[in-house]
C-alpha positions in Angstrom: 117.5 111.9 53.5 119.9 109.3 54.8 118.9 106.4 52.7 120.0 109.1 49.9 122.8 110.1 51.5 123.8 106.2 51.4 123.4 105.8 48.2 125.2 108.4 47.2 128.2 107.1 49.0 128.2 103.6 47.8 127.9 105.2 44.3 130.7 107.8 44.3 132.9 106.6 46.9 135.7 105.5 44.0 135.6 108.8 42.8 134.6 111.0 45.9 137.5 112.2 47.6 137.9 111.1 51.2 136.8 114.7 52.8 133.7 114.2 50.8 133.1 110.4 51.8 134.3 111.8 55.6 131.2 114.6 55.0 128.6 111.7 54.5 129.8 110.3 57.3 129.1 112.5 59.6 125.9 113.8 58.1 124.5 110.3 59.3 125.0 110.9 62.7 122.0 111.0 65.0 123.3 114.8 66.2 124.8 115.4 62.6 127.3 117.9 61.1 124.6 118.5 57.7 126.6 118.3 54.4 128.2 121.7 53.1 131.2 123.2 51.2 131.7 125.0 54.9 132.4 121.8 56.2 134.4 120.3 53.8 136.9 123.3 54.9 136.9 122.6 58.6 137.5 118.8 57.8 140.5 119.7 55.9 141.8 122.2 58.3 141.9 119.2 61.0 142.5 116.0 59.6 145.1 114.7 57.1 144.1 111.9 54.5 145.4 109.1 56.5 143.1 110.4 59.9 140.0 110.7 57.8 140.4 107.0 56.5 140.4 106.3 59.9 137.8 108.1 61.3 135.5 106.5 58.6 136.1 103.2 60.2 134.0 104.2 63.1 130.6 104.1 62.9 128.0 107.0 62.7 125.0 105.6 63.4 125.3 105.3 67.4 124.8 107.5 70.0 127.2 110.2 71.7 129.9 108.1 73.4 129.1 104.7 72.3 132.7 103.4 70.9 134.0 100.1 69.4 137.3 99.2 70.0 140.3 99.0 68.1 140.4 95.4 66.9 137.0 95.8 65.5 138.3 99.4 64.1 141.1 97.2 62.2 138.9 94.6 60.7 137.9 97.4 57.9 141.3 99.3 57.5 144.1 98.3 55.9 146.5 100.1 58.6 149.4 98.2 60.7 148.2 97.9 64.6 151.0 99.7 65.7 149.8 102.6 63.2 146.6 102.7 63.9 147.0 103.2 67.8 149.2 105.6 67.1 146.7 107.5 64.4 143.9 107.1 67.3 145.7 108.3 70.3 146.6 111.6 68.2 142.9 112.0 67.2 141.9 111.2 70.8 144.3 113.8 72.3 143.0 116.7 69.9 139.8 116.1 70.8 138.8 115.1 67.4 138.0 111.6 68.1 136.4 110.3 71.6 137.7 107.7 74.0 136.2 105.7 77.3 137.4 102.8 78.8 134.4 99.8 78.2 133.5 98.9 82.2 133.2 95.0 81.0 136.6 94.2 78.9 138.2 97.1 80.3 139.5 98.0 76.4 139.6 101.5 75.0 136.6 102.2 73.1 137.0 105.2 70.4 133.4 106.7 69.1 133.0 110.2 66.4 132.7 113.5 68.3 128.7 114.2 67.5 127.5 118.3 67.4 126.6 119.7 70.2 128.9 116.9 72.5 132.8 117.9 70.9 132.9 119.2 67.5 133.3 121.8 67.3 133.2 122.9 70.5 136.7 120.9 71.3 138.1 124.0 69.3 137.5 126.2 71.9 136.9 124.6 75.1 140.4 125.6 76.6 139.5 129.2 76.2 142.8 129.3 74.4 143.7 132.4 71.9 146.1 131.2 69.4 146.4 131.7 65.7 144.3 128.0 64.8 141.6 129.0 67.4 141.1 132.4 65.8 140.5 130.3 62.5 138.9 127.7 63.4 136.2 130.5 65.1 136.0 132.0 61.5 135.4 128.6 59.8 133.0 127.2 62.1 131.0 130.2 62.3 130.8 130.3 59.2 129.5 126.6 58.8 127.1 126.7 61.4 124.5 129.7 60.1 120.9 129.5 60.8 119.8 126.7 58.1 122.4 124.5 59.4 121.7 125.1 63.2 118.2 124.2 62.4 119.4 120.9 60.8 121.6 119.8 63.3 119.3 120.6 66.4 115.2 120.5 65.3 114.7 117.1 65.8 112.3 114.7 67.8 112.8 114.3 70.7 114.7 118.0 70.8 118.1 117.1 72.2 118.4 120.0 75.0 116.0 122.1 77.3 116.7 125.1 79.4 116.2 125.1 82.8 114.9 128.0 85.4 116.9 129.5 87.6 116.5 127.0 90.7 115.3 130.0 93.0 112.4 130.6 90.5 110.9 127.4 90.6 108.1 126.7 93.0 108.7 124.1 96.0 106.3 122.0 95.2 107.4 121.7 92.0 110.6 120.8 93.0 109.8 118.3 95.3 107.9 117.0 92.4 110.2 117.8 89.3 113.7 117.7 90.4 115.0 116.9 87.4 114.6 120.6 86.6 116.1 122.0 89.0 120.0 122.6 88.5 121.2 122.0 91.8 119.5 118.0 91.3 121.6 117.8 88.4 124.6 119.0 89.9 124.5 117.0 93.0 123.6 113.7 90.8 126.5 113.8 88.6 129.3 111.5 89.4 132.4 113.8 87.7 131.7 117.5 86.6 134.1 119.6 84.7 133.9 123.1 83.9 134.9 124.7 80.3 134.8 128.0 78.8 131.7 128.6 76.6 132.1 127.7 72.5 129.9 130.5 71.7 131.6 133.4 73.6 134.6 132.2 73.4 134.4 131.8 69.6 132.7 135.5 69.5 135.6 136.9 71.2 138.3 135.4 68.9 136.5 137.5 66.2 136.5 140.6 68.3 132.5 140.7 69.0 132.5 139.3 72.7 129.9 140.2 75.4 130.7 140.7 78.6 129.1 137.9 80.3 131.2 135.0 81.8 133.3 133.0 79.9 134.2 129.9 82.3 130.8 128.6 82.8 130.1 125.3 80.5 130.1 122.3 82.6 130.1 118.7 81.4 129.1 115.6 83.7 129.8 112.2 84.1 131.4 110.1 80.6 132.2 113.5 78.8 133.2 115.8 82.0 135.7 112.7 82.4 137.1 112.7 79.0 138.1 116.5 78.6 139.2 116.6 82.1 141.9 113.7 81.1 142.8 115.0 77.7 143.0 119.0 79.6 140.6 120.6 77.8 139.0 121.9 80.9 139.3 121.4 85.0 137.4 119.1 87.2 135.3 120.8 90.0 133.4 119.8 93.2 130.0 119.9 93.8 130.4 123.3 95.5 132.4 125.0 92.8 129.6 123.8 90.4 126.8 125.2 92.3 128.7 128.5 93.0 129.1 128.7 88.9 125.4 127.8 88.4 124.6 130.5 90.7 126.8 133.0 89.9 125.9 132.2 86.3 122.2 133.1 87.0 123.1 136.5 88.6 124.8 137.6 85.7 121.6 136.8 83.6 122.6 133.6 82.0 120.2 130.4 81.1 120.6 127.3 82.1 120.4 124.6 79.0 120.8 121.1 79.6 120.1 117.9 78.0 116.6 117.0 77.3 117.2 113.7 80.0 116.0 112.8 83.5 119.1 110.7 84.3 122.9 110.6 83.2 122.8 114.3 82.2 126.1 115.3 80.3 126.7 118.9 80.0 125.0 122.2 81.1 125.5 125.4 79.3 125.2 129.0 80.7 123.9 130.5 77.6 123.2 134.5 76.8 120.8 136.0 73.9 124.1 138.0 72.6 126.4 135.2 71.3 125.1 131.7 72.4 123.9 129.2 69.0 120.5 129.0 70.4 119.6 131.8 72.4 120.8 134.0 70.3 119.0 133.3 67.2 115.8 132.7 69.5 116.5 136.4 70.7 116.8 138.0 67.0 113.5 135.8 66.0 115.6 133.7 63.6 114.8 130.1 64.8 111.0 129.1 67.0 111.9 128.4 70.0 109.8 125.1 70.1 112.0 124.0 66.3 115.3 124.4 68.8 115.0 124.0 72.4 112.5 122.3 74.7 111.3 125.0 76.8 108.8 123.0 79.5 108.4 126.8 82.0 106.8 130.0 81.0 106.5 133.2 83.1 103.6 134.9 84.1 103.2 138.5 85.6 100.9 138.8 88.3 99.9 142.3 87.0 98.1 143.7 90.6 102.0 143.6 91.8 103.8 144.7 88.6 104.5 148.4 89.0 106.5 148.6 85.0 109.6 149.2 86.4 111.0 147.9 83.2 114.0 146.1 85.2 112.8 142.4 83.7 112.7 143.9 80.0 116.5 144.9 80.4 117.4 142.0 81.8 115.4 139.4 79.3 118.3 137.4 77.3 115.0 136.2 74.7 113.7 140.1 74.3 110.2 138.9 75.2 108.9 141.7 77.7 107.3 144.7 76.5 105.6 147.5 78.9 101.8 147.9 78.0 99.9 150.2 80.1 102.6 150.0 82.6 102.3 146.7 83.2 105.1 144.0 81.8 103.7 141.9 79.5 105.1 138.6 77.9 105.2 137.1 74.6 104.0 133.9 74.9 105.7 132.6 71.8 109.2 134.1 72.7 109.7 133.3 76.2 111.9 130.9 77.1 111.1 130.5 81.0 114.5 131.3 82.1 113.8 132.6 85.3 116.6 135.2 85.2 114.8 138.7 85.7 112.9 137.5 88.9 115.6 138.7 90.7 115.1 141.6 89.1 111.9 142.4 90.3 111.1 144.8 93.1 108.1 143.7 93.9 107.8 139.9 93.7 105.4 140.2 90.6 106.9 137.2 88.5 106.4 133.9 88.6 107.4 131.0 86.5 105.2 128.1 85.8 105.0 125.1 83.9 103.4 125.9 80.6 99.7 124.4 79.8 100.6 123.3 76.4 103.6 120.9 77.9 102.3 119.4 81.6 101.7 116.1 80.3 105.5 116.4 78.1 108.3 115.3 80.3 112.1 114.9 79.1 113.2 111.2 77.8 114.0 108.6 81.1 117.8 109.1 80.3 120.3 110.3 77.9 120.9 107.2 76.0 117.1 106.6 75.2 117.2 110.4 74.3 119.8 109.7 71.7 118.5 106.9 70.3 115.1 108.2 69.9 116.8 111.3 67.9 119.1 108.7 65.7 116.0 106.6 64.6 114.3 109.6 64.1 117.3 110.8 61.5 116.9 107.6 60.0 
């Protein structure tokens, strides 16, 4: 599909207008915004003509947060230096464009905001209700239905996993898996932020929010860094994360993280009413093996189960049905969460690693994650 999509931008791009060249663009992204009239509107809600021609300067095909620098930015622009900083720095502090510092020449390195890692969610990290974030909630919703979820995020490696609530996991597994275990990832990040979550927050600029917590999205390390500087969220300690993870899991949200051992970047408190993926794995829209990894499984030890029906109310992924009075899960459906063990009354859940995925582990770290998914788009 790329090659295609490459072809058809070296053969229209004197005729193509630059939204439509700026649409290619980013459709050759490893985590890609797919081609559509939709998006066409959101890029010209959001960029003038002069930004896009810029933003097409910087490559696509590179993982999240791997920028080039502005000299090399200039070499295939026709823009005065003095303009272009100025053109960059805008995009940067709008979220619409990402920035790090490179550790070796100290230079600022600018890189496309990928789905899934800034756009859209930049639009409503701040939690902010104003006039463009009602529209832009309208528009992006809009864009991003079922068909182009699937796009974006079924790919191979999958590019996030959830992960159990920490309490639910076994110590042995633990010790053994830490890398599933919230807390771990917590503790190893070297800068964590905390933002307001792009689905609810979205939802409730269209008037059909849930009830469930709003300021619970944290990012780690090179992207927690980058939207605490540019304000669109607040940097935490260790403690303050932990307390949101667990106060997160009490109110019977899912931990979803990336699908990486080491240099983990974000974790999401998702619920089945609003959130991108748990959602439409709750109204049995999208598999949850074509969207999420999902490594943990729950199991009902049935001799303690009394069918109190607590864990069915509580299930964000609707997979627990009473038969004979006992709670009984649907294997295809659930999602391991870990969230109605607390539930319980009786200590009759557990939550295990399933069969099918022991010998599966996520990739070593992010970056090899991303550039697994990016050949794979290729």
């Amino acid at each position: 599909m790329y090659k295609q999509l490459e072809n058809i931008n070296q053969c229209i791009m004197t005729t193509q207008d630059v939204y439509e060249q700026l649409m290619v663009h980013l459709s050759s992204m490893g985590m890609m915004c797919p081609p559509r009239e939709d998006l066409l509107t959101i890029l010209n809600s959001n960029f003038s003509e002069e930004e896009v021609k810029v933003v097409l300067a910087i490559p696509s095909k590179t993982i999240p947060f791997q920028g080039i620098s502005i000299n090399k930015i200039s070499k295939s622009i026709q823009i005065p230096m003095e303009r272009l900083k100025e053109i960059l720095e805008n995009l940067v502090n709008r979220g619409l464009v990402f920035s790090s510092r490179d550790k070796n020449t100290e230079e600022m390195n600018y890189s496309l905001q990928q789905s899934g890692f800034g756009f859209p969610q930049v639009f409503f990290w701040k939690g902010e209700n104003t006039p463009r974030s009602r529209k832009m909630a309208i528009q992006v919703l809009k864009y991003y239905n079922t068909e182009v979820t699937k796009e974006t995020y079924s790919t191979e490696p999958m590019p996030f996993r959830f992960i159990p609530v920490d309490e639910t996991i076994e110590p042995e597994t633990q010790a053994i898996l830490p890398y599933q275990v919230m807390k771990e990832i917590i503790k190893n990040a070297n800068i964590i932020a905390v933002a307001h979550c792009i689905c609810r927050q979205s939802m409730k600029l269209i008037s059909r929010e849930c009830n469930h917590p709003l300021e619970v999205c944290m990012k780690f390390n090179e992207l927690a860094r980058f939207i605490i500087d540019k304000g669109f969220a607040r940097g935490v300690s260790v403690e303050e994360a932990l307390e949101i993870s667990r106060k997160a899991s009490e109110a019977g949200l899912v931990h979803f993280t990336d699908n990486a051992i080491d240099n983990v970047q974000q974790n999401c408190n998702c619920c089945g009413c609003s959130c991108w993926n748990l959602g439409r794995i709750r109204r049995r829209m999208i598999p949850r093996d074509k969207i999420i990894a999902t490594y943990f499984i729950r199991e009902t030890l049935q001799d303690e189960c009394v069918g109190c029906g607590n864990c069915i109310e509580i299930c964000p992924a609707d997979a627990v049905k009473l038969e004979n009075d006992i709670a009984v899960i649907d294997v295809n459906w659930c999602i391991g969460c870990g969230v109605c063990v607390s539930r319980c009354p009786n200590d009759a859940i557990k939550i295990v690693l399933r069969d099918d995925l022991k010998q599966k582990i996520p990739e070593r770290d992010f970056q090899i994650l991303h550039e697994k998914i990016l050949k794979s788009r290729n």
